[in-house]
C-alpha positions in Angstrom: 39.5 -10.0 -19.9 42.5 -12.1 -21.1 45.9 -10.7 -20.4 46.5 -8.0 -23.1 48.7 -5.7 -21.5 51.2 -3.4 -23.4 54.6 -2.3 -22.0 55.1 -0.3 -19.7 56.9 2.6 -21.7 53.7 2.5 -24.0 50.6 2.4 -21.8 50.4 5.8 -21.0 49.4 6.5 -24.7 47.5 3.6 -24.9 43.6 2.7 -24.7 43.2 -0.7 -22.6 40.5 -2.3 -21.9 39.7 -3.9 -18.9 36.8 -5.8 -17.2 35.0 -8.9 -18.8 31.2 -9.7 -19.3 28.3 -7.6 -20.8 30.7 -4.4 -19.4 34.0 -3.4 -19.6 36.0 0.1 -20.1 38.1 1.7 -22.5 41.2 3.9 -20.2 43.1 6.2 -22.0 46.8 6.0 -20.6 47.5 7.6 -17.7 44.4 10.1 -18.0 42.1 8.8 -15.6 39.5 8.6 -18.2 37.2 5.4 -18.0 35.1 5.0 -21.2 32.0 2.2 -20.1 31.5 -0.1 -23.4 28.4 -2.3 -22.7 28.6 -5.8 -24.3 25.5 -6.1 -24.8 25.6 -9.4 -26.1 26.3 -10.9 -22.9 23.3 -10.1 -20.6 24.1 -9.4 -17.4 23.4 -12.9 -15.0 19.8 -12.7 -13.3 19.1 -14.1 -10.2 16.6 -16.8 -10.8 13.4 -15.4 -8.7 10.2 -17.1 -7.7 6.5 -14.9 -9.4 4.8 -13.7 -6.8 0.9 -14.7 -7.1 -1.0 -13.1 -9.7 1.7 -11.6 -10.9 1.2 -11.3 -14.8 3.6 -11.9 -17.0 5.8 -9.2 -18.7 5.5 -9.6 -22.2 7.2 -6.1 -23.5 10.0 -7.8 -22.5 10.2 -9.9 -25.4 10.4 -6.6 -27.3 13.5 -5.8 -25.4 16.6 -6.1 -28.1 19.1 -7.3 -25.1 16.8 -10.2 -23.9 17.1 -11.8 -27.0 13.9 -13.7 -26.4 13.1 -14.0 -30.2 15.5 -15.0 -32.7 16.8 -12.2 -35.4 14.9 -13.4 -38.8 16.4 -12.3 -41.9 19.0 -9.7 -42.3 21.6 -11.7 -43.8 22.7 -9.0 -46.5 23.4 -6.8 -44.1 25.7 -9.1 -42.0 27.1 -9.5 -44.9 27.6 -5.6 -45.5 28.6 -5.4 -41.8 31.4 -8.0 -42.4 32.7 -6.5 -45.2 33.2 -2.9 -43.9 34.9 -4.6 -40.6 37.2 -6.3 -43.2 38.3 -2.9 -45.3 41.9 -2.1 -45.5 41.0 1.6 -43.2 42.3 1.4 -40.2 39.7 4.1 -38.8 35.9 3.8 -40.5 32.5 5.2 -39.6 29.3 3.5 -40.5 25.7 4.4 -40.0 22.4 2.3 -40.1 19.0 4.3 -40.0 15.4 3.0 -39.7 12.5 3.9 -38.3 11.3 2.3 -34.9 10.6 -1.6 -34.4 12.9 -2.5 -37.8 15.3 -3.7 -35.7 18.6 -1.3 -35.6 19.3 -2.2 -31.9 19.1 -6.1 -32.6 21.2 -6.0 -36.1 23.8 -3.9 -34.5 23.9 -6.4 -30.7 23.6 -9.8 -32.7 26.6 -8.2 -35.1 28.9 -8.0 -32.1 27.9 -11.4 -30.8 29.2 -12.6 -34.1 32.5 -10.7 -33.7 32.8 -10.8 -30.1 31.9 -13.7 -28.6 33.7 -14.4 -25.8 32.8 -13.1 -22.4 36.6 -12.5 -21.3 37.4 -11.0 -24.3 40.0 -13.1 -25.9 38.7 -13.1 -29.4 40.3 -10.9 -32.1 37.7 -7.8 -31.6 36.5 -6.4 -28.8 32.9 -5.0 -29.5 30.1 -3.2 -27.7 27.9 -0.2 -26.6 29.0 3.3 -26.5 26.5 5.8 -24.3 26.2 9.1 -26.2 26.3 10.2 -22.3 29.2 9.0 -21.0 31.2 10.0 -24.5 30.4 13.8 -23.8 31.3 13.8 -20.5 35.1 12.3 -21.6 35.2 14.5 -24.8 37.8 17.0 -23.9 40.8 14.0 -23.5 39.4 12.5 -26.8 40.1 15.4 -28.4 43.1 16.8 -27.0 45.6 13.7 -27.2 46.0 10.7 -29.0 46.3 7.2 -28.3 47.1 3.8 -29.9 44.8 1.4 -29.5 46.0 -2.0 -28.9 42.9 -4.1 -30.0 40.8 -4.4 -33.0 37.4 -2.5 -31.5 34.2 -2.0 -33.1 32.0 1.3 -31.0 28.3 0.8 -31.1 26.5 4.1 -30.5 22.8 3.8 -30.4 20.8 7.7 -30.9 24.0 9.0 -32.2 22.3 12.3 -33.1 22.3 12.8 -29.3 26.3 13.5 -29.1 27.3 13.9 -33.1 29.1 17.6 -31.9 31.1 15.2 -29.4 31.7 12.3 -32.2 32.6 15.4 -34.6 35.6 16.5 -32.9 36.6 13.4 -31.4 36.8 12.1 -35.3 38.7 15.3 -36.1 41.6 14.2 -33.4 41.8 10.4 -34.8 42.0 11.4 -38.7 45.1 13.0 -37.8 46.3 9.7 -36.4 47.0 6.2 -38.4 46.5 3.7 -36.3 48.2 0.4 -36.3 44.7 -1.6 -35.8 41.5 -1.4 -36.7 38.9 1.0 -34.9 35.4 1.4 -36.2 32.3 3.0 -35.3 28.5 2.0 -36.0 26.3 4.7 -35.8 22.6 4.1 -35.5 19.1 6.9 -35.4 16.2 7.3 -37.0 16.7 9.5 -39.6 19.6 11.2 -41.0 18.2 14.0 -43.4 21.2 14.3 -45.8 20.4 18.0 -46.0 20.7 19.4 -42.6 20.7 17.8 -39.0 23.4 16.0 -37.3 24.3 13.6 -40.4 25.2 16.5 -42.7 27.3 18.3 -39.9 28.8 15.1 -39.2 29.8 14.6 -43.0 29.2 17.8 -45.4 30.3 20.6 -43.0 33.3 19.4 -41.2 36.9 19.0 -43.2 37.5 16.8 -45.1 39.7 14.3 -43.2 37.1 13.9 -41.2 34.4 12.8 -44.6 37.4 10.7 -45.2 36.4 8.9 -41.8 33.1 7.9 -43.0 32.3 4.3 -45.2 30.0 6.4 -47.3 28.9 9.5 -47.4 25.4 8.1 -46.7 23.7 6.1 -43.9 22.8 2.6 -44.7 18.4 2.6 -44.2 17.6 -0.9 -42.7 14.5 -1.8 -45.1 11.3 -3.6 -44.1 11.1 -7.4 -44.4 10.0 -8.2 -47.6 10.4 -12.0 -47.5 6.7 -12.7 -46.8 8.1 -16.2 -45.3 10.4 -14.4 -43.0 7.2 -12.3 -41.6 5.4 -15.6 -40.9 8.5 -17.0 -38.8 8.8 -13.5 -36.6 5.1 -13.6 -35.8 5.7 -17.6 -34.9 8.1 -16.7 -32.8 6.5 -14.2 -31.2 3.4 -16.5 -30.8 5.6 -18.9 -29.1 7.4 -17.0 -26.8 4.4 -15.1 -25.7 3.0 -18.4 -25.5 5.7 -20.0 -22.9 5.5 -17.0 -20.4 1.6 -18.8 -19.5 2.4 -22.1 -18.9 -1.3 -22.6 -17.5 -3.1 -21.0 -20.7 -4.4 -22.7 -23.2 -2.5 -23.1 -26.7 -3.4 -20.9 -29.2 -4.2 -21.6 -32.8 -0.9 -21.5 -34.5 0.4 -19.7 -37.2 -1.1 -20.5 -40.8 1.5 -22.2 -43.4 1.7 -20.8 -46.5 -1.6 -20.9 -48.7 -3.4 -22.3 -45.4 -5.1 -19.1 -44.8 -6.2 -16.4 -48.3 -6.8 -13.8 -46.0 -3.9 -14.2 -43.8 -1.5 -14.0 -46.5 -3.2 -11.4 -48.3 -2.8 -9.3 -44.7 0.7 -10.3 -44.6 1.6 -8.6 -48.0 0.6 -5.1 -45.8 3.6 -2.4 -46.2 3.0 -2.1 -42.4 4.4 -5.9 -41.5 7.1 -5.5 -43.1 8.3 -3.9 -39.6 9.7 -6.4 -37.6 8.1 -4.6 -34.6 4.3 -4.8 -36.2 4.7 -8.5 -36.5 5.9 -9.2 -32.8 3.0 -7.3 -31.5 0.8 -9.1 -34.4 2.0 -11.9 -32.5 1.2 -11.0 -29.4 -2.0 -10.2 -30.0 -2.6 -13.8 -31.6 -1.6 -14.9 -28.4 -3.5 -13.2 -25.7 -7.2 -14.1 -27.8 -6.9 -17.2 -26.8 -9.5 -19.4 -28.9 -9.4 -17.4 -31.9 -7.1 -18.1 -35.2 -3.9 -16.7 -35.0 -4.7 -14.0 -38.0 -7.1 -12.0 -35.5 -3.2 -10.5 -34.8 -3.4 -9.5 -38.1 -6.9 -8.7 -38.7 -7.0 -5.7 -35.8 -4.9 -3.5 -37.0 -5.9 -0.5 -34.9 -4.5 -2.5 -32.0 -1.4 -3.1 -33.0 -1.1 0.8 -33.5 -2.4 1.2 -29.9 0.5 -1.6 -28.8 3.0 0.7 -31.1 1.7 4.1 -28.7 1.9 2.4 -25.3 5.5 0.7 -26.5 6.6 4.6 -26.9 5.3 5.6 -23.6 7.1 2.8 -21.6 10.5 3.3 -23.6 9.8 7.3 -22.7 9.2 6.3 -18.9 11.9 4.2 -18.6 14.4 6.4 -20.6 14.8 10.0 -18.0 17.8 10.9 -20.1 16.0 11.7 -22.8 12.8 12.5 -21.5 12.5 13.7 -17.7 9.3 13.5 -16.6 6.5 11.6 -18.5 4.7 13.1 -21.0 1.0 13.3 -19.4 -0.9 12.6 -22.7 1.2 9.5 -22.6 -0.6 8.3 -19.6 -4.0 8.7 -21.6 -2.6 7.4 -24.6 -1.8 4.2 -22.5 -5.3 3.6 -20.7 -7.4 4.2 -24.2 -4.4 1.8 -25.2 -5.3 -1.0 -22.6 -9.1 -0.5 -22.3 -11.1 -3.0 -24.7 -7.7 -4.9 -26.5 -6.1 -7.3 -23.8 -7.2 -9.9 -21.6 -7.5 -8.5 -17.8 -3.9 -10.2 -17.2 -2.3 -8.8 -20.2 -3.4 -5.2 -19.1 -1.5 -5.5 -15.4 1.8 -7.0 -17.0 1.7 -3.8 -19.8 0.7 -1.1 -16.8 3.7 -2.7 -14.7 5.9 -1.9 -17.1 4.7 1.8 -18.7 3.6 2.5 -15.1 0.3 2.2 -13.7 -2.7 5.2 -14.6 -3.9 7.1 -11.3 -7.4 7.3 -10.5 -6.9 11.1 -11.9 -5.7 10.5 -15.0 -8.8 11.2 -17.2 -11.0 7.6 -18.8 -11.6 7.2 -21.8 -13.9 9.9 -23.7 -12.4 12.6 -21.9 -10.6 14.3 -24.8 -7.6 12.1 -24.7 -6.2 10.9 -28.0 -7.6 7.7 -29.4 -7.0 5.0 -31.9 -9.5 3.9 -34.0 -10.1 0.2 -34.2 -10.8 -1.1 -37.2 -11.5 -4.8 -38.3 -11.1 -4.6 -41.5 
């Protein structure tokens, strides 16, 4: 981080931030409190490792937001919305983007600070990242106790913010009775945020209204689907292709049709359910791993890309113990029924690597465990 100390007389009062890279830390004067902010834009360096033999590739790691293995298609009006809520006159100002899963919340929200924040060490004019919900409740009595100036223009990313919003409620009830002399702002990105009850109306319609005075509006921005049919095309593409590169020894599949190649193709495409960024990666996946068969046959199996969806949710649920402790056991089911009968023997291993490999008690397929249907229609 470049050298953006404050004097001495002030830095007890003040939030610095120190460190460089994808992480760094917010302290808060001379509390002792250490707030981690994850830059997510700035992956953390990997050390360049040799596959060991017959190991499959790992191809749910091109669903991963912070690999940034596929490029972010679309999306420019909200950039644009993004920019000009950073620009506002308020000093202090609380966003929120909802969606449902796979439209790309995660993404939007990491590309964003790349855009404003893109120097590793932190020179540029914002400094920008990742918030835990976690580590903000564990600090939350400082927050809210004292206040502080904050010396740099910083936007907070907080990803599930339903998980801490009774934190983030009183820690916005301490800043409104501040004015800062820079710019602080918060992103706040769920699922849902029912305007009626939940954490979005206790955050906004029952608190005082200093606090409502916080917010950009009153309600959450919802990330639509992608509607530019020609945008769809160039995820799945891209997903094709970077599927494609992680077999260098495989055979190249059929590509993508153009526009008007394929009737059927773009008739499929129209489907409410690819305009989910998420549905056209897996699409795209599929494509990929029937090797010899048009690229469509991503699109024509619907039922699979629903199964892809289900095991997706599992491995996020395995990897995530914060939020989920143990794994759910219909999860395991829902994984083999998931990997029986859709992906070539190699793409099978790489996906059980990463949800975690079914014991030989877990039940088979048949045994009452939920199931997909798989329709080719």
């Amino acid at each position: 981080m470049g050298d953006r100390s404050v004097d001495a007389r002030d830095i007890s009062r003040s939030v610095v931030v120190t460190g460089d890279g994808n992480s760094v830390a917010l302290t808060f004067g001379d509390t002792g409190v250490r707030l981690p902010l994850r830059r997510k834009q700035f992956p953390p360096p990997q050390r360049p490792r040799r596959p060991r033999e017959g190991e499959p590739p790992r191809e749910l790691d091109l669903l991963h937001p912070e690999a940034g293995k596929l490029p972010l298609i679309g999306r420019n009006d909200l950039f644009a919305e993004l920019q000009a809520w950073l620009d506002d006159e308020a000093n202090i100002s609380v966003h929120a983007l909802i969606g449902r899963a796979g439209t790309g919340k995660t993404r939007l929200a990491l590309e964003f600070c790349r855009a404003i924040d893109s120097d590793p060490a932190g020179n540029g004019e914002w400094i920008a990242g990742f918030l835990s919900p976690a580590d903000l409740s564990a600090v939350v009595e400082t927050l809210t106790t004292q206040s502080f100036a904050w010396e740099r223009q910083t936007l907070l990313v907080i990803d599930y913010a339903a998980q801490c919003h009774h934190t983030l409620a009183r820690w916005l009830d301490r800043l409104a009775e501040q004015k800062l002399d820079t710019k602080l702002r918060f992103l706040l990105l769920d699922r849902e945020a029912p305007e009626a009850f939940g954490w979005w109306h206790e955050l906004t319609a029952s608190g005082p209204p200093n606090r409502r005075d916080l917010f950009h509006t009153l309600h959450p921005r919802q990330l639509p689907d992608l509607s530019d049919l020609e945008e769809r095309r160039g995820l799945m593409a891209a997903a094709l292709q970077a599927a494609r590169k992680l077999r260098p020894g495989a055979s190249d599949p059929a590509p993508i049709p153009a526009k008007d190649e394929d009737v059927d193709f773009d008739r499929r495409l129209t489907e409410a359910q690819f305009g989910n960024p998420l549905n056209l990666v897996m699409a795209g996946l599929i494509a990929v791993d029937r090797q010899g068969e048009h690229a469509a046959a991503g699109l024509l199996i619907r039922g699979h890309i629903a199964q892809h969806r289900q095991l997706l949710q599992c491995s996020q649920q395995r990897r995530d113990r914060t939020r989920s402790p143990e794994p759910r056991q219909e999860c395991r089911h829902h994984r083999k029924s998931c990997l029986d009968g859709v992906l070539s023997k190699s793409s099978r291993r790489s996906l059980e690597n990463t949800a975690g490999t079914p014991t030989a008690h877990e039940p088979s397929r048949g045994s009452g465990c939920w199931q997909l249907p798989v329709r080719a229609d």
